[in-house]
C-alpha positions in Angstrom: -3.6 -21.9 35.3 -5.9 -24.9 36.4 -9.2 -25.0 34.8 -12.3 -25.6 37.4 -15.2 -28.1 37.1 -17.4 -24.7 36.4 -15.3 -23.5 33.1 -14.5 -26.5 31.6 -17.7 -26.9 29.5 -17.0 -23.4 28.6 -13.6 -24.3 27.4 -14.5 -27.4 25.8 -16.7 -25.1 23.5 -14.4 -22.4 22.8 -11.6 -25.4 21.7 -14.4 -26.9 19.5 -15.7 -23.3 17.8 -12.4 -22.7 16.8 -12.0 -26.0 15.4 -15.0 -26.0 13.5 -14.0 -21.9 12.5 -10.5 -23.3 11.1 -11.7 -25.7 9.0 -14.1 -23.8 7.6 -11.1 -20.9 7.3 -9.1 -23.3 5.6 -12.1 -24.8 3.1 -12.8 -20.9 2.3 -9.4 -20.5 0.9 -9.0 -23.9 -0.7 -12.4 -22.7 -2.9 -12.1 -18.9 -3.2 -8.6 -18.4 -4.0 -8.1 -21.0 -6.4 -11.6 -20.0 -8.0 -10.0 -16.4 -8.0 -6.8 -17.4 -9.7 -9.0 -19.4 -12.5 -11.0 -16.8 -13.1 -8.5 -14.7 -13.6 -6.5 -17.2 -15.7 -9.5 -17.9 -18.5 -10.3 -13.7 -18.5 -6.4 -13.3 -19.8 -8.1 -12.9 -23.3 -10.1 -9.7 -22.0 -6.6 -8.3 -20.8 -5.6 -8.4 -23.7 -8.7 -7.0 -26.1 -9.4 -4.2 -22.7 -7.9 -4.1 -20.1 -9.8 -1.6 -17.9 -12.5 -3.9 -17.9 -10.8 -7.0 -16.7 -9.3 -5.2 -13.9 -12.6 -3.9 -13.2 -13.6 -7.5 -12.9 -10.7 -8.8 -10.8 -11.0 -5.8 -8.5 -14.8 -7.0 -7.6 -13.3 -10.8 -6.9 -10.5 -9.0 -4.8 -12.8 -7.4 -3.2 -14.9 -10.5 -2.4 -12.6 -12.1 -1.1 -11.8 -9.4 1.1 -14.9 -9.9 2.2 -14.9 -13.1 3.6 -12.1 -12.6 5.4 -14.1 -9.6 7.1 -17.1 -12.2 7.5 -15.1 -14.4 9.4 -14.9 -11.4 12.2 -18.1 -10.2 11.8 -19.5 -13.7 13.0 -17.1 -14.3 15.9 -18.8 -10.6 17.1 -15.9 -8.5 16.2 -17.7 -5.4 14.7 -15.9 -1.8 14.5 -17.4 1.8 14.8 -16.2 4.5 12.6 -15.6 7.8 14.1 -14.5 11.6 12.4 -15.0 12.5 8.6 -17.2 10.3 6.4 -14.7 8.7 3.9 -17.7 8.0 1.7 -17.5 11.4 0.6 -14.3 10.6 -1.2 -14.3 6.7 -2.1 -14.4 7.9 -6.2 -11.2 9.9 -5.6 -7.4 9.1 -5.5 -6.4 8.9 -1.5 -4.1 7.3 0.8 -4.9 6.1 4.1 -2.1 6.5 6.8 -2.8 4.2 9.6 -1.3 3.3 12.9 -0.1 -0.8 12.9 -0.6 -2.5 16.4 -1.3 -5.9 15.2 -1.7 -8.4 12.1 -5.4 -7.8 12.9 -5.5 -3.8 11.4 -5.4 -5.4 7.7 -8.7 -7.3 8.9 -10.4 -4.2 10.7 -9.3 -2.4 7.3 -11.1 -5.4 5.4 -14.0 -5.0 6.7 -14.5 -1.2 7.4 -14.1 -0.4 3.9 -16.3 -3.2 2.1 -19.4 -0.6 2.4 -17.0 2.2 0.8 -18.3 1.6 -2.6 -15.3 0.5 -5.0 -12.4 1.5 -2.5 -11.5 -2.3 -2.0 -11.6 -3.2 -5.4 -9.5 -0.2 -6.6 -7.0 -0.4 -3.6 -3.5 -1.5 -3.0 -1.9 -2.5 0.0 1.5 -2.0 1.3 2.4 -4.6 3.9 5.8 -6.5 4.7 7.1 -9.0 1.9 6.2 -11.7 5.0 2.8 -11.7 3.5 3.6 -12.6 -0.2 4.2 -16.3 1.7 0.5 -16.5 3.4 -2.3 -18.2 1.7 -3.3 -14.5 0.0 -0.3 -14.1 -1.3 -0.7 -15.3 -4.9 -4.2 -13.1 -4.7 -2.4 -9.9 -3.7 0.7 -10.5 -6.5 -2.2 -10.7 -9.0 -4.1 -7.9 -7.7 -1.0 -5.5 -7.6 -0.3 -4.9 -4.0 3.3 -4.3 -2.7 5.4 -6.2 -0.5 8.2 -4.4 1.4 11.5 -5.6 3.1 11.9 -4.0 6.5 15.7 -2.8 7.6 18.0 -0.5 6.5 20.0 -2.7 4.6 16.9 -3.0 2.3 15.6 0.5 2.7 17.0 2.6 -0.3 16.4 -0.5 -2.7 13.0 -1.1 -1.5 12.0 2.4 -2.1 13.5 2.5 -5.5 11.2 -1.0 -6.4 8.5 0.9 -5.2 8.4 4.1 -6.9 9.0 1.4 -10.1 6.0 -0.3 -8.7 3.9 2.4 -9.1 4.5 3.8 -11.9 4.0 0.4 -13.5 0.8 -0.5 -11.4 -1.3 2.0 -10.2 -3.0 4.0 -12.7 -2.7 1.4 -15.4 -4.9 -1.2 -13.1 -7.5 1.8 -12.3 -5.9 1.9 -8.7 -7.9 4.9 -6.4 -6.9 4.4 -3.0 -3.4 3.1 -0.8 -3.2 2.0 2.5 0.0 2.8 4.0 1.2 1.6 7.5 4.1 4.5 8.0 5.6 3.2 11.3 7.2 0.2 9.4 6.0 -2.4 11.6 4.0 -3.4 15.2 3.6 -0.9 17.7 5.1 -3.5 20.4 8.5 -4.2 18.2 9.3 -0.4 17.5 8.0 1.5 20.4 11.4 1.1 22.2 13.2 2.4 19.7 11.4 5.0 18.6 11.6 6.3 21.7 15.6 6.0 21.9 15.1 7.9 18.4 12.9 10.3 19.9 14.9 11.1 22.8 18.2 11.3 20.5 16.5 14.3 18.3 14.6 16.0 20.8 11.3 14.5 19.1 8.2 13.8 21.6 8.1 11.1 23.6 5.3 8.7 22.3 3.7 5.1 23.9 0.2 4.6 21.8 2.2 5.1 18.0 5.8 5.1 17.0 7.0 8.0 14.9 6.7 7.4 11.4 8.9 6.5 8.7 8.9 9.1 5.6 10.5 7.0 2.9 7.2 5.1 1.4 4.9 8.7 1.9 7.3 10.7 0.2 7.6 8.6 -2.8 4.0 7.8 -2.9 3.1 11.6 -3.3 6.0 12.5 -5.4 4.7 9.7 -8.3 0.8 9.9 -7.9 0.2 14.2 -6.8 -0.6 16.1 -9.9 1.1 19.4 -10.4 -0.1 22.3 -11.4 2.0 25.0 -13.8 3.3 26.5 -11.4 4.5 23.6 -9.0 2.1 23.2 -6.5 0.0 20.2 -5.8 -3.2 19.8 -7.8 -5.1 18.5 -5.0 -8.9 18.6 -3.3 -10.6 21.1 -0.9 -12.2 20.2 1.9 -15.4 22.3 1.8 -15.4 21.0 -2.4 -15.5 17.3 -1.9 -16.9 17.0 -5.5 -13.7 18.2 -6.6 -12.5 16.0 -9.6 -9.1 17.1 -10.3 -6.5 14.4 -11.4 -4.2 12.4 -9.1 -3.6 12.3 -5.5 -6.0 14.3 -3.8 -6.6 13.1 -0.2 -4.9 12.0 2.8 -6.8 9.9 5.4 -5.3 10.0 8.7 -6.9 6.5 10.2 -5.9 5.7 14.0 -7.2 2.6 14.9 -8.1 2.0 18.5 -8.6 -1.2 20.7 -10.7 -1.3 23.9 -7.8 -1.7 26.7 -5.2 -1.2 24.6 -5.6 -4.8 23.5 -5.1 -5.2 19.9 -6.8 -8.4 17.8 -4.4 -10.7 16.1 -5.0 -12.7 13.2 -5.3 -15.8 15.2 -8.1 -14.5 17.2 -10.1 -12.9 14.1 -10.3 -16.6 12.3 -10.4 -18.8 15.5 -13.1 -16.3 17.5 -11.8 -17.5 20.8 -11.9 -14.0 22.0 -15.1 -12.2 23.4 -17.0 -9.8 20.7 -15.2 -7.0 20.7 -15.8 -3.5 18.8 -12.7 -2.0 17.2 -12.9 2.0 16.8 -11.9 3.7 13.9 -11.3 7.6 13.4 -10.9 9.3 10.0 -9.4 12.7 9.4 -9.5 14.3 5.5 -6.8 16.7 4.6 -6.8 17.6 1.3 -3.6 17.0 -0.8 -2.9 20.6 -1.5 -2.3 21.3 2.7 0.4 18.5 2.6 3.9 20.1 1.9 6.0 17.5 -0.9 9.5 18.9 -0.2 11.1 16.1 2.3 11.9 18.1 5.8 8.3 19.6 5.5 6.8 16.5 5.0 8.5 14.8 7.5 7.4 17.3 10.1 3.8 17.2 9.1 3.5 13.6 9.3 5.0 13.8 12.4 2.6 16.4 13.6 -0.3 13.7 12.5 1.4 10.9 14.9 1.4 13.5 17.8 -2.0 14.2 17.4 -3.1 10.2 16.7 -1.1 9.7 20.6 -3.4 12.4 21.8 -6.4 10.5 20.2 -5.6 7.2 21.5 -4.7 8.8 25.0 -8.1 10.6 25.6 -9.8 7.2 23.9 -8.1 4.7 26.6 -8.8 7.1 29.3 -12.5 8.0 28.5 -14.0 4.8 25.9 -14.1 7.2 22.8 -12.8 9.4 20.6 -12.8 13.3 21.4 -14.7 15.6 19.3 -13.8 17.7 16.4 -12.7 20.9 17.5 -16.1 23.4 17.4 -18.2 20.9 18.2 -19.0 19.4 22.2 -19.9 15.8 21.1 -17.9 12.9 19.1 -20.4 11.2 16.4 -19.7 7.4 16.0 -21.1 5.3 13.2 -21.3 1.6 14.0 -20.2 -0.4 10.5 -22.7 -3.4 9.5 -22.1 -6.2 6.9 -25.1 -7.5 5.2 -25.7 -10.9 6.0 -27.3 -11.5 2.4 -24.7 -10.3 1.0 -21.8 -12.6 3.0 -23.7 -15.2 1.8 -24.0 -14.8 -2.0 -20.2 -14.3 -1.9 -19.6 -17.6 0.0 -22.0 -19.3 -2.2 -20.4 -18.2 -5.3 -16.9 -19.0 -4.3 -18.3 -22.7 -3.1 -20.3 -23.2 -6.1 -17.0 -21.5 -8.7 -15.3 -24.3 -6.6 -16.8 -27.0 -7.6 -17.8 -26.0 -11.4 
């Protein structure tokens, strides 16, 4: 499409912004991640002599860091607005979020929604495809513990296997708390055709905003980190008790992340900001681990009841601009997310100043 006389000063500055935002991308990295992976080199000894304490420290840099790849959004004007439960009220408990995957952007809206969670970022670990063990953040994420999946069935049974492994290995010995789990196994534009072919085959419902979800990573997930009680069943939180302080895996957070327009933000646009500010909605549900059946069928139809119900969500918010209310109650209460500004820049200026020590 031709550009006129009238928008080509506009596009000139667009081309330049995102010039001048890559750069700086790329100097950001250069500094942080290698200051990251020194630090973390010279603190071996503390491993060593305590190791709770040095991945105490590592999770802060990880989260950092996390941090300034949410910074580089919140100054292009992409901002997100939480909607449902208040997390908060469990960030010191064991949880896994289960969220809907549209775009590489999600891990980004992720990054930043959680960096005023208290410790969640620090104490987290990410599943996401072994793709991203060959980005610039790979190296951070090998370090910090997270775990990088093979998609396919050829892989699947292995995969799980490394996984459960992975686990056992990682998570409670690095002071993990929370996972974030993407259980459709990939982009909502690469599977929704044949999840649908699936769906229709079994007689499941016929969804366009989510795909239905794969149970192999949930299942194993709760069968190593729920805590069982004498007599078998899960050891998990209540809902009206969200001091509960019971060991292991105690919450499920059912996350549906939600695009104005359907239009999801990739990780191109979210460092380049050649897209208009934009506000990414993000709703929360709580279920406490001791409503979630283990036993694999049950499961599998419980997490399927969740996708049903995050289609309904996503229906009623592309139709309306929001997310419905809880049931009980006739209005939906957003909370618009902030980053401190004081605080981006202390991070920034301790990476650039590690950088050049």
């Amino acid at each position: 499409m031709a550009v006129t006389l009238e928008e080509a000063p506009w596009l000139g500055w667009i081309v330049v912004k995102a010039l001048v935002r890559f750069a700086f991308m790329v100097a950001n990295n250069l500094v942080a991640i290698s200051s990251y992976v020194c630090y973390v080199i010279v603190l071996q000894p503390l491993r060593l002599l305590d190791s709770k304490r040095f991945w105490y420290i590592e999770g802060i840099m990880y989260k950092w860091l996390l941090g300034m790849v949410a910074s580089w959004g919140w100054y292009a004007g992409y901002t997100v607005m939480e909607w449902g439960d208040d997390i908060k009220a469990v960030s010191k408990d064991e949880a896994v979020m289960l969220v809907n995957h549209q775009a590489t952007g999600d891990v980004c809206t992720l990054m930043m929604c959680l960096q005023d969670k208290g410790l969640v970022v620090a104490q987290m670990m990410w599943l996401m495809d072994h793709i991203f063990k060959y980005t610039n953040f790979g190296i951070v994420s090998l370090i910090h513990g997270d775990f990088f999946i093979r998609q396919g069935k050829s892989h699947r049974d292995q995969q799980l296997l490394l996984l459960k492994k992975h686990l056992e290995n990682n998570y409670r010995s690095r002071d993990r708390k929370w996972i974030v789990l993407f259980p459709e196994g990939g982009f909502l534009r690469k599977r929704r055709e044949t999840s649908q072919a699936y769906a229709k085959k079994n007689n499941l419902p016929f969804l366009t905003h989510v795909t239905l979800p794969r149970i192999g990573a949930t299942n194993i997930i709760l069968s190593a980190l729920v805590a069982r009680q004498e007599n078998g069943s899960p050891a998990g939180g209540d809902a009206k008790e969200l001091e509960s302080k019971s060991k292991g895996l105690q919450w499920i957070i059912d996350t549906t992340i939600a695009y104005p327009k359907a239009e999801p933000i990739d990780i191109q646009t979210w460092i380049l900001g050649y897209r208009k500010p934009t506000v990414t909605h993000v709703h929360y549900r709580i279920f406490p681990i001791k409503d979630v059946p283990l036993e694999t069928d049950d499961l599998a139809d419980w997490l399927y009841q969740r996708f049903i119900e995050k289609e309904e969500l996503l229906s009623h918010f592309y139709e309306t601009g929001a997310f419905p209310p809880p049931k009980g109650r006739k209005e939906a209460v957003s909370r618009e997310m902030t980053l401190s500004n004081m605080w981006i820049f202390l991070i920034q200026s301790f990476a650039f100043l590690s950088g050049y020590m």
